[in-house]
GUVO-75568 format. One record per atom (N, C-alpha, C, O): x, y, z; residue in three letters. Coordinates in steps of 0.02 Angstrom, whole numbers, plus 50000, padded with zeros to 5 digits. Layout:
// GUVO-75568
XYZAla...
// end
This chain:
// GUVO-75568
562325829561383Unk562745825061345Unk562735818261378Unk562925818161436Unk562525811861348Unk562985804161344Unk563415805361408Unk563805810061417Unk563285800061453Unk563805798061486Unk564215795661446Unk563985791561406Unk565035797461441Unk565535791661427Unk565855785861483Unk565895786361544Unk566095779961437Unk566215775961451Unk567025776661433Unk567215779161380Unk567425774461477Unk568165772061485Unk568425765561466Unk568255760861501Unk568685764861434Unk569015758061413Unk569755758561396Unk570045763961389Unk570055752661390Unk571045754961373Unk571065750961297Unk570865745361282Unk571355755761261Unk571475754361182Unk572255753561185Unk572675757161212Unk572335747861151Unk573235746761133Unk573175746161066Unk572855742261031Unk573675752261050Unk573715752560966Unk574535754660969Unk574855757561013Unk574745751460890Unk575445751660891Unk575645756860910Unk575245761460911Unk576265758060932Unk576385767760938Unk576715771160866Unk577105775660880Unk576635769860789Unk576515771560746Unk576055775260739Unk575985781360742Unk575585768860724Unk574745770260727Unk574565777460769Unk574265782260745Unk574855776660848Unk574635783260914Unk574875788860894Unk574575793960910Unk575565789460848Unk575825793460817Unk575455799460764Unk575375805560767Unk575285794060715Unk575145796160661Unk574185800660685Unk573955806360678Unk573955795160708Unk573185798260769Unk573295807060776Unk573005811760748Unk573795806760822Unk574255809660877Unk574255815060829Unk573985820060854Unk574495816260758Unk574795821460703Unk574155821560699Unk573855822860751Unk573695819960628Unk573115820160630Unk572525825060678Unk572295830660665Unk572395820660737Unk572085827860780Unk572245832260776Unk571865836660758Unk572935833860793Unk573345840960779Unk573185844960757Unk573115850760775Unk573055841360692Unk573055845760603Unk572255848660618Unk572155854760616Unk571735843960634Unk571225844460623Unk570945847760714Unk570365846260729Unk571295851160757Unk571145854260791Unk570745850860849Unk570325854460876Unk570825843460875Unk570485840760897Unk570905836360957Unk571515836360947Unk570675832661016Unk570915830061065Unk571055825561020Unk570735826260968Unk571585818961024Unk571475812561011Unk570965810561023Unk570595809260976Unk570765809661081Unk570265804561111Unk569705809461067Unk569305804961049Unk569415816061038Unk568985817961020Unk568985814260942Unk568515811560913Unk569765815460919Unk569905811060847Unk569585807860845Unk569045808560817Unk569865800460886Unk569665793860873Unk568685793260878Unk568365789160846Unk568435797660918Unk567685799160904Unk567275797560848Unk566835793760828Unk567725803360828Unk567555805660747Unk567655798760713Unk567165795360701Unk568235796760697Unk568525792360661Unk567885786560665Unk567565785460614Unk567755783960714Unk567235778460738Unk566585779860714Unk566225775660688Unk566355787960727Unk565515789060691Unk565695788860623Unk565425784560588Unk566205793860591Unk566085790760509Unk566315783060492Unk565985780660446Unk566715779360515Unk566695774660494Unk565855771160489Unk565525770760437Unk565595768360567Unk564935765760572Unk564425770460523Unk563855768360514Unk564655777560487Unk563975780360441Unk564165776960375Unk563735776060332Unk565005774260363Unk564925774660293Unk564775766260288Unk564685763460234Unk564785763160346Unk564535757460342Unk564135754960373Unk564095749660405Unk563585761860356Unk562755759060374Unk562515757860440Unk561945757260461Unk563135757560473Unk562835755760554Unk562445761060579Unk562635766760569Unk562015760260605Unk561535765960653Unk561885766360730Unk561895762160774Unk562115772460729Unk562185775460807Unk561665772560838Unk561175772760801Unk561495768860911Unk561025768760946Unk560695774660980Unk561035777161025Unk560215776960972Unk559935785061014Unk560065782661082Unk559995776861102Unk560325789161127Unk560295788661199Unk559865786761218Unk559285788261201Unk560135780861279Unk559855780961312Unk559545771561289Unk559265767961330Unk559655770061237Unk559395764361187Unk559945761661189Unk560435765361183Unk560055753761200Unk560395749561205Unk560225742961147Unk559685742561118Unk560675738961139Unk560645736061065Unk560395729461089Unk560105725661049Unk560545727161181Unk560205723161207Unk559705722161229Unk559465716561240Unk559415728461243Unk558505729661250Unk558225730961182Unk557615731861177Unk558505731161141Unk558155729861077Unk557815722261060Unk558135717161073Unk556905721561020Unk556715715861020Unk556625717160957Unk556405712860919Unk
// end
C-alpha cells in the first residue's frame, strides 16, 4: 500500500458531525470516509488518480 501522508483539516464541527454519523452508517473510519468521499468526488469530476509512485510534478 501508498505511503500516507498527514495533514490537519479544520472543518466546522457540524460538518465533523454529520462525517462522524455517515461513516458510522456506512461502516467505515472517518478518516477512511473522507477517502472515499475525495476518490468519488475526483471520478465524477474526471480527475485521474495519479498511479503510485507518479507525481503531477514530474509529469512533462
Amino acid at each position: 500500500m501508498a505511503k500516507r501522508k498527514a495533514f490537519l483539516l479544520r472543518l466546522d464541527p457540524r460538518l465533523l458531525e454529520a462525517l462522524q454519523r455517515w461513516a458510522g452508517d456506512d461502516l467505515r473510519s472517518l478518516n477512511a470516509q473522507i477517502d472515499y468521499l475525495l476518490r468519488q468526488s475526483l471520478k465524477q469530476a474526471g480527475r485521474k488518480l495519479p498511479e503510485a509512485g507518479e507525481s503531477e510534478e514530474g509529469k512533462e
